[in-house]
N, CA, C and O atoms as a GROMACS GRO file, in nm:
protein
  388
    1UNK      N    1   4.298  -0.653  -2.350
    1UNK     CA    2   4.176  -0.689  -2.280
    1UNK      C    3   4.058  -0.623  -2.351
    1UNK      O    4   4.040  -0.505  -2.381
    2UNK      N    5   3.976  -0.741  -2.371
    2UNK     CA    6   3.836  -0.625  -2.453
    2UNK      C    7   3.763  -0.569  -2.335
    2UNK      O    8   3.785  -0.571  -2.214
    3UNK      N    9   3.646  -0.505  -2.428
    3UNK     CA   10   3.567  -0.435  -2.347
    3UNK      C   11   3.496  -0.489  -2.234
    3UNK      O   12   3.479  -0.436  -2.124
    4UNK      N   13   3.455  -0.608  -2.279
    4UNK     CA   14   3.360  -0.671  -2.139
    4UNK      C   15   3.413  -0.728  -2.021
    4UNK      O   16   3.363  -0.736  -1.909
    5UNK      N   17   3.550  -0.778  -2.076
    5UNK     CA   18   3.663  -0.796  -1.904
    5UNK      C   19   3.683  -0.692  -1.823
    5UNK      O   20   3.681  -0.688  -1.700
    6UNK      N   21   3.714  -0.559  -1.943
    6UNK     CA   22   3.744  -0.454  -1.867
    6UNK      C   23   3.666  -0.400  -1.788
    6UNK      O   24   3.699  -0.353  -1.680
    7UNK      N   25   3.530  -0.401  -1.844
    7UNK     CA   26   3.395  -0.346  -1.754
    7UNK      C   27   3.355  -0.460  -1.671
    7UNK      O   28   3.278  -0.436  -1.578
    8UNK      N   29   3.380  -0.535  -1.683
    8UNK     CA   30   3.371  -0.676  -1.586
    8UNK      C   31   3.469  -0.718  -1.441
    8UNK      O   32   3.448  -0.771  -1.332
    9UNK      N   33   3.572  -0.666  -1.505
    9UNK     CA   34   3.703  -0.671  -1.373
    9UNK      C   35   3.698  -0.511  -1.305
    9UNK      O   36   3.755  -0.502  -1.197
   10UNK      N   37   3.636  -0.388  -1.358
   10UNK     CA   38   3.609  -0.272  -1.264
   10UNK      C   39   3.495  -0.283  -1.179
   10UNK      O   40   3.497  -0.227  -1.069
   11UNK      N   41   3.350  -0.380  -1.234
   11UNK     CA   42   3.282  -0.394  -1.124
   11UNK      C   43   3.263  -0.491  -1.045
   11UNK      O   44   3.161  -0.498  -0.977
   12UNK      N   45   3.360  -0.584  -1.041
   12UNK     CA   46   3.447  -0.702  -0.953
   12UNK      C   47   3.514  -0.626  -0.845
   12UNK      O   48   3.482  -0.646  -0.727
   13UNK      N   49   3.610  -0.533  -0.881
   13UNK     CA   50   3.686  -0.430  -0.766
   13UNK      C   51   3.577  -0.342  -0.693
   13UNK      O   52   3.610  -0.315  -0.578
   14UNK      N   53   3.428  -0.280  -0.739
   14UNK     CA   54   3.384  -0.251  -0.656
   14UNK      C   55   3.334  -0.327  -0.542
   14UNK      O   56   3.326  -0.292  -0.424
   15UNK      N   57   3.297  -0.456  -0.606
   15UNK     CA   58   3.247  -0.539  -0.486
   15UNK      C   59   3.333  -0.622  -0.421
   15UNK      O   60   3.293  -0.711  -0.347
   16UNK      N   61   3.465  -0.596  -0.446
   16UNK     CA   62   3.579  -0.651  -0.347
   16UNK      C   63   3.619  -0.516  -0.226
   16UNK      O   64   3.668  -0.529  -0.114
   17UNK      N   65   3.584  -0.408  -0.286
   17UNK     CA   66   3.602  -0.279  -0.161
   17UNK      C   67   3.468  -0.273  -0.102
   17UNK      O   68   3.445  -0.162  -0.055
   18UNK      N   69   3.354  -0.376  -0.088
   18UNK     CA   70   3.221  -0.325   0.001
   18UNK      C   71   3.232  -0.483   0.061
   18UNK      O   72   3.128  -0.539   0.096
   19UNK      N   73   3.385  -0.565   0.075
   19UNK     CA   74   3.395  -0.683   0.139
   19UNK      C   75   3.337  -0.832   0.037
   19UNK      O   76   3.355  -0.948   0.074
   20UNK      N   77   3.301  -0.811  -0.031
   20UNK     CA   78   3.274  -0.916  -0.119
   20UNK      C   79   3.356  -0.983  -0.182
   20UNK      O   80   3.398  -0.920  -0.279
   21UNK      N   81   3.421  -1.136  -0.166
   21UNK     CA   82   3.465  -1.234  -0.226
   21UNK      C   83   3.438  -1.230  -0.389
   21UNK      O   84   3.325  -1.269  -0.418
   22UNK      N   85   3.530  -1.186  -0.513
   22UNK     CA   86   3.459  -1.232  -0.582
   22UNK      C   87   3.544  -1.293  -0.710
   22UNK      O   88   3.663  -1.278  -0.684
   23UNK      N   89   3.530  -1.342  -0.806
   23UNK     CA   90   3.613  -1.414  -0.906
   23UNK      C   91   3.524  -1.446  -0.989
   23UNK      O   92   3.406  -1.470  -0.966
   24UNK      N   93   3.616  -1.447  -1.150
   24UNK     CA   94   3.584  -1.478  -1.266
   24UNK      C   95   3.625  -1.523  -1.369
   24UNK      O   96   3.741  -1.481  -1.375
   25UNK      N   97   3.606  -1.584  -1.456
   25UNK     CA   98   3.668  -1.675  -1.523
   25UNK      C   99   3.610  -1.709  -1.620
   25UNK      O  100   3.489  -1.712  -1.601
   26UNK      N  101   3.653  -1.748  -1.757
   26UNK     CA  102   3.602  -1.741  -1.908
   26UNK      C  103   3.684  -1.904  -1.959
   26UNK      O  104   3.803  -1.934  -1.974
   27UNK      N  105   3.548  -1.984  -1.976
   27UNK     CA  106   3.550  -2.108  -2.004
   27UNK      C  107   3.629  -2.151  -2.156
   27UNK      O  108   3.569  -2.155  -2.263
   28UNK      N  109   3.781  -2.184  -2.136
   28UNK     CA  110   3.815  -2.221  -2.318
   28UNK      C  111   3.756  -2.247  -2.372
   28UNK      O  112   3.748  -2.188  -2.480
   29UNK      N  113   3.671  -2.347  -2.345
   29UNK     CA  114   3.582  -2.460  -2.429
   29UNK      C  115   3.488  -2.394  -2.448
   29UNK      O  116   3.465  -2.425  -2.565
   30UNK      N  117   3.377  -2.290  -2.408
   30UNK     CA  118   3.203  -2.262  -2.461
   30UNK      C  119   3.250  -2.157  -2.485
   30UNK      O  120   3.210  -2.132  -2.598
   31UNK      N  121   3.367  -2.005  -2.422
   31UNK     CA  122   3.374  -1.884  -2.409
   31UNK      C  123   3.271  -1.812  -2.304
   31UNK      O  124   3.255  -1.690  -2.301
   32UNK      N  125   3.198  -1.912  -2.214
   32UNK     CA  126   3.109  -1.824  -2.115
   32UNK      C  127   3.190  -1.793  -1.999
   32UNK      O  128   3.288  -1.855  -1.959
   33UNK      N  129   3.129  -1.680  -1.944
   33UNK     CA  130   3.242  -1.621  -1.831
   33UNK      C  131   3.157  -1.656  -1.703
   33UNK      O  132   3.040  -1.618  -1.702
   34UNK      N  133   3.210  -1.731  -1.589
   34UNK     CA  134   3.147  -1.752  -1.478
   34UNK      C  135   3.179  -1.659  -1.362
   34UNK      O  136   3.292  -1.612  -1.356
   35UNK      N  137   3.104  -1.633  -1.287
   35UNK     CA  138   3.123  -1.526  -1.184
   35UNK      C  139   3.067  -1.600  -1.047
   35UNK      O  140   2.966  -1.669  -1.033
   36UNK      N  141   3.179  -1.557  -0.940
   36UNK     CA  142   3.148  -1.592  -0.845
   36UNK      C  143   3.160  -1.484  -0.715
   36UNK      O  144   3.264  -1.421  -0.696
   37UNK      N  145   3.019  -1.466  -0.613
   37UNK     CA  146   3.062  -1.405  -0.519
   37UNK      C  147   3.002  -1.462  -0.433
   37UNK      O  148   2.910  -1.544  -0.440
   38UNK      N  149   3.080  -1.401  -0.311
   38UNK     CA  150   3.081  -1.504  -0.165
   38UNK      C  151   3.066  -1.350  -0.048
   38UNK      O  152   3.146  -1.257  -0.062
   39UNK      N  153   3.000  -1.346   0.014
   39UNK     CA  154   2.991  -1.294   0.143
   39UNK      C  155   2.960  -1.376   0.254
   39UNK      O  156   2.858  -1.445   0.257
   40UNK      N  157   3.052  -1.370   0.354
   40UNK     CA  158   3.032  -1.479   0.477
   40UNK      C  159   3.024  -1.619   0.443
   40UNK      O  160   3.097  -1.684   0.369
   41UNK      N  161   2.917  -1.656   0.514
   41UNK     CA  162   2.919  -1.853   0.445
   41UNK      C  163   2.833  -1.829   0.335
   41UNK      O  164   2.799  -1.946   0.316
   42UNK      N  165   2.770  -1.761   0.245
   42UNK     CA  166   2.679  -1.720   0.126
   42UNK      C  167   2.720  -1.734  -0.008
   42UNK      O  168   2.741  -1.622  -0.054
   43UNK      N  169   2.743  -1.833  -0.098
   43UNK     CA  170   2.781  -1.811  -0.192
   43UNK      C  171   2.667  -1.801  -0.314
   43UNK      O  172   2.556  -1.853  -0.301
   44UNK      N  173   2.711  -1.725  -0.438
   44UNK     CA  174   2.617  -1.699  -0.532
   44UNK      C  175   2.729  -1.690  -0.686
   44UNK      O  176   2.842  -1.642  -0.686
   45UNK      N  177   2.656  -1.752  -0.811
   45UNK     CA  178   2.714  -1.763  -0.897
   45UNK      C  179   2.632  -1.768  -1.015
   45UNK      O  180   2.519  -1.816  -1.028
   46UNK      N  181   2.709  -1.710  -1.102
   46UNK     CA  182   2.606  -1.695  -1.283
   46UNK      C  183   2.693  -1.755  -1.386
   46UNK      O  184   2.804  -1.807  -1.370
   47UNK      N  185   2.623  -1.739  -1.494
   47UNK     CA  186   2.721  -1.792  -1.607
   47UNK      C  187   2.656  -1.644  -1.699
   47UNK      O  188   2.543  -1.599  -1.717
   48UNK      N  189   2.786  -1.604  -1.738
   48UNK     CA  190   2.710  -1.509  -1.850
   48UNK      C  191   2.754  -1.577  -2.000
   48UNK      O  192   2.870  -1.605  -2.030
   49UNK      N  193   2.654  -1.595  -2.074
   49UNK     CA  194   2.667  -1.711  -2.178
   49UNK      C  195   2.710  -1.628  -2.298
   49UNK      O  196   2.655  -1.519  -2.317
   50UNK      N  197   2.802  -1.670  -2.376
   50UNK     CA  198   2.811  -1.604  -2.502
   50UNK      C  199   2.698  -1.543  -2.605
   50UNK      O  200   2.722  -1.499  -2.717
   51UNK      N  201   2.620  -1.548  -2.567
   51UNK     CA  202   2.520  -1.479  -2.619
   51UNK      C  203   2.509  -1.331  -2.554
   51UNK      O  204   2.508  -1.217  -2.602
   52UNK      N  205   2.502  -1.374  -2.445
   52UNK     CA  206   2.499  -1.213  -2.349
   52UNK      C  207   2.614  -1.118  -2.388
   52UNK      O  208   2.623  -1.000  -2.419
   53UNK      N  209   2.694  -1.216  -2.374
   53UNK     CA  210   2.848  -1.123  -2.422
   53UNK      C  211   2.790  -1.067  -2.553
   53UNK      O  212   2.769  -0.946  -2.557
   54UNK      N  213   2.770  -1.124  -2.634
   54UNK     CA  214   2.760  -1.059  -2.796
   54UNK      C  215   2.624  -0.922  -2.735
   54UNK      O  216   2.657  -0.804  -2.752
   55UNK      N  217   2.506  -0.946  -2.681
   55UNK     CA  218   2.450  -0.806  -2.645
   55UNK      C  219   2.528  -0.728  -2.603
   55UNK      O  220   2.559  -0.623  -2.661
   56UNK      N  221   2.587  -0.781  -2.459
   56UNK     CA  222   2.676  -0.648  -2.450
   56UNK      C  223   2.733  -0.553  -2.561
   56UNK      O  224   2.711  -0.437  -2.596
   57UNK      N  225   2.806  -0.642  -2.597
   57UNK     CA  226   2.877  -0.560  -2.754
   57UNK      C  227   2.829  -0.486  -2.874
   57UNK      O  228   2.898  -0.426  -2.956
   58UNK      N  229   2.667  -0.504  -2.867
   58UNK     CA  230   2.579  -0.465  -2.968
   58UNK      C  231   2.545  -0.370  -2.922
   58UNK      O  232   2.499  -0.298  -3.011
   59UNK      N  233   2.539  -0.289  -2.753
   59UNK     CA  234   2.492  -0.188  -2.722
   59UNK      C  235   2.560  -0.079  -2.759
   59UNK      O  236   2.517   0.032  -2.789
   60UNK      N  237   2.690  -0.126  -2.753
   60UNK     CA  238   2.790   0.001  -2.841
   60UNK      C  239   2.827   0.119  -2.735
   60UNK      O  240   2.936   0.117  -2.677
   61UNK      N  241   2.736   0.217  -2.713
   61UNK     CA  242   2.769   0.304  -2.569
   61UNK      C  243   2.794   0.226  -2.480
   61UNK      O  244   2.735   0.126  -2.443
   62UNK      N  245   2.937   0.303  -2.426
   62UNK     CA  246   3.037   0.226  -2.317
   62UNK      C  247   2.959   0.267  -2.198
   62UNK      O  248   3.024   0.247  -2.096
   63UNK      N  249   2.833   0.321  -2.176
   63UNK     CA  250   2.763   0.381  -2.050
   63UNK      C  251   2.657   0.270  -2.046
   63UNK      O  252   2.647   0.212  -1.938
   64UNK      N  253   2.574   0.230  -2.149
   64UNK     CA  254   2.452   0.136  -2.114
   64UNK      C  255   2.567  -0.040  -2.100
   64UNK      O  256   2.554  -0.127  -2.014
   65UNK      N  257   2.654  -0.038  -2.199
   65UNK     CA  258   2.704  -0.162  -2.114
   65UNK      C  259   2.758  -0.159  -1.990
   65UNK      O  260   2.764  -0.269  -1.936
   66UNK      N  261   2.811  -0.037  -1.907
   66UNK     CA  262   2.834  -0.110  -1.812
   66UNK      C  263   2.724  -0.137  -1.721
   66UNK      O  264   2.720  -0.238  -1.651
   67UNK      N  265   2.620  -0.032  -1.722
   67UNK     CA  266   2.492  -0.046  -1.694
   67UNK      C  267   2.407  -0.185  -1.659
   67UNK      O  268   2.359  -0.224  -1.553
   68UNK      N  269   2.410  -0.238  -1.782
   68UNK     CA  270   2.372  -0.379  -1.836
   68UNK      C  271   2.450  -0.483  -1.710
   68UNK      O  272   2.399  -0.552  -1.622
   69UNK      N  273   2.582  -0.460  -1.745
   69UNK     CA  274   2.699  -0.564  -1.704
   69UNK      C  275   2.661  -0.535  -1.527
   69UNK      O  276   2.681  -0.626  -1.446
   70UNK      N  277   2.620  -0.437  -1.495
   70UNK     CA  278   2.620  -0.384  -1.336
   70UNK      C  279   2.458  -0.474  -1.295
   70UNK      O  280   2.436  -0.534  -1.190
   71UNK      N  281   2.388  -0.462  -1.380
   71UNK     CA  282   2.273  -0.488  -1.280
   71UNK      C  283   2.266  -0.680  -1.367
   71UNK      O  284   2.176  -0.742  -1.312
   72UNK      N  285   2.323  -0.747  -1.451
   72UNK     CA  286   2.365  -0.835  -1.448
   72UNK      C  287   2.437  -0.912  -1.332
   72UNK      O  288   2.392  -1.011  -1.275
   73UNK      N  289   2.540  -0.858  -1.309
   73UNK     CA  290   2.611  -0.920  -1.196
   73UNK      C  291   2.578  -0.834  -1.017
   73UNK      O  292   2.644  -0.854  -0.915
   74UNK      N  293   2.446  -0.733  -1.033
   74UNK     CA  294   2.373  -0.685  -0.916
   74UNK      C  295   2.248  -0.838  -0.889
   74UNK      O  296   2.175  -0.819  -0.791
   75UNK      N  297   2.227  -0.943  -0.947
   75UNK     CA  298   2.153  -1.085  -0.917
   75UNK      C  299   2.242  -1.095  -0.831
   75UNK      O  300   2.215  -1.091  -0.711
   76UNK      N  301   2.381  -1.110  -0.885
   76UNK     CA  302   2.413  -1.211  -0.722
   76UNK      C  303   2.446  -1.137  -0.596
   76UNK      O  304   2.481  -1.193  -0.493
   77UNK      N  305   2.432  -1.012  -0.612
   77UNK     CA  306   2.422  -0.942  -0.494
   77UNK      C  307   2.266  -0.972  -0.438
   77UNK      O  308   2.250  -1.045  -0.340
   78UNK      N  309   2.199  -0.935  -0.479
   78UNK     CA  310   2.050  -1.001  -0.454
   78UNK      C  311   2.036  -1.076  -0.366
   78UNK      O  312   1.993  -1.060  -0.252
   79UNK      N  313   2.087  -1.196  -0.440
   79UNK     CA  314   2.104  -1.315  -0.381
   79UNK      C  315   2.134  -1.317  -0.244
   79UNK      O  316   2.040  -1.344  -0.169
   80UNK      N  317   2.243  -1.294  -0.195
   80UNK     CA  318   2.326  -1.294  -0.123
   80UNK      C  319   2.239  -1.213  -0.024
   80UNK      O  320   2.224  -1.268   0.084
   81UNK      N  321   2.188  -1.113  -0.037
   81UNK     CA  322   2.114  -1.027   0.049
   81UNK      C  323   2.009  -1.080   0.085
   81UNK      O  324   1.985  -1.080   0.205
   82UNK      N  325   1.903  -1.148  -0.022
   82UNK     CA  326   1.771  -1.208   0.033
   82UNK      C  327   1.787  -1.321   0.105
   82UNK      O  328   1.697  -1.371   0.172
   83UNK      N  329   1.921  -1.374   0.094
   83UNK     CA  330   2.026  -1.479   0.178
   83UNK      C  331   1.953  -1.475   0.370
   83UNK      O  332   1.884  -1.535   0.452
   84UNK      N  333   2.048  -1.339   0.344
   84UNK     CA  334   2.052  -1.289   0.440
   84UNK      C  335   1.942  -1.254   0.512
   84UNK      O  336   1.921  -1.280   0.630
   85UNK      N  337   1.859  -1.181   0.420
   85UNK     CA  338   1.752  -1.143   0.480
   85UNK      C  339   1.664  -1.205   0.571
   85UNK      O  340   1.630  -1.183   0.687
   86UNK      N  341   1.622  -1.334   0.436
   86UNK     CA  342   1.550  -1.454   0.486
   86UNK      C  343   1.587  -1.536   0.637
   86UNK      O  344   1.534  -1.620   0.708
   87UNK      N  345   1.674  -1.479   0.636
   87UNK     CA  346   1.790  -1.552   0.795
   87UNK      C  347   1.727  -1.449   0.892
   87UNK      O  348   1.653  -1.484   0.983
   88UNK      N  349   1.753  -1.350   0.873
   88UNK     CA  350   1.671  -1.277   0.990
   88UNK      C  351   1.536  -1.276   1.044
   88UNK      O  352   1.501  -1.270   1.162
   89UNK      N  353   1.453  -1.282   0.921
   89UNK     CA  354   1.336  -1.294   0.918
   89UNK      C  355   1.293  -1.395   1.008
   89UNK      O  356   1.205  -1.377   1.093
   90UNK      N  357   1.355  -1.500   0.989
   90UNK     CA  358   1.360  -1.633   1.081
   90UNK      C  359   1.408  -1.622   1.206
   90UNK      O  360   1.364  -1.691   1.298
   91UNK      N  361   1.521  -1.515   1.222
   91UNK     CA  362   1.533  -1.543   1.404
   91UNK      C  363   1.397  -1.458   1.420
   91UNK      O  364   1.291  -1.515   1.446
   92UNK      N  365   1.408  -1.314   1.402
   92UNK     CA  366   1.255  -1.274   1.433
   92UNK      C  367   1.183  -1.353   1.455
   92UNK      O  368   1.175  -1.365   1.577
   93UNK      N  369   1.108  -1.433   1.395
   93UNK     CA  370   0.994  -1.553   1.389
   93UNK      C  371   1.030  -1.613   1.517
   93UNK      O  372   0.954  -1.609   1.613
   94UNK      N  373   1.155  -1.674   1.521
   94UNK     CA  374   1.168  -1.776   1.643
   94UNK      C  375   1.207  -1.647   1.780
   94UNK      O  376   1.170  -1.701   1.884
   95UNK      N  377   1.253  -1.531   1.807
   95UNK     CA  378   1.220  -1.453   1.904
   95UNK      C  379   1.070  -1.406   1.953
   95UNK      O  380   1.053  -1.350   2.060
   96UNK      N  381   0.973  -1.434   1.868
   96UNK     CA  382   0.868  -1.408   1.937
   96UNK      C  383   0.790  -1.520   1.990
   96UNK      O  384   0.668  -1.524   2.008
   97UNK      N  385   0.907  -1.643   2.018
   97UNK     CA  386   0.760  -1.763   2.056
   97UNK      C  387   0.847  -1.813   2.209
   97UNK      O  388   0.797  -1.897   2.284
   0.00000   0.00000   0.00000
């Protein structure tokens, strides 16, 4: 397993122990790796394109890639949260009328 699965499938397991749905998968045909996470009915998904992969690999310190790779795949946490957020925001809105 190279480096970027490996740092890729350890911060997959963190967000499967804080309840997060998540899966990944590396396209035969282009080599881009797709990522998927799901909390509740919320789903969110990226493509990290072979290009990204090759940065990763250019950073060389195994500390700034996972870095990189963490707040890369911290979008679809984002996501998922402003998801959420935006949902509340809205009952609020409709509790005060």
């Amino acid at each position: 397993m190279n480096d970027f699965n490996k740092t890729l499938k350890d911060i997959i397991k963190q967000y499967r122990k804080i309840g997060f749905q998540t899966h990944y998968w590396r396209s035969k045909e282009t080599g881009e790796v797709f990522v998927y996470m799901r909390k509740g009915e919320v789903v969110a998904s990226m493509i990290i394109s072979v290009s990204e992969q090759v940065y990763f690999r250019r950073l060389c310190d195994s500390q700034k890639q996972k870095e990189w790779l963490q707040s890369t795949v911290r979008r679809l946490e984002c996501k998922i949260t402003e998801y959420y957020a935006s949902g509340m925001d809205d009952l609020h809105e409709e509790s005060r009328h």
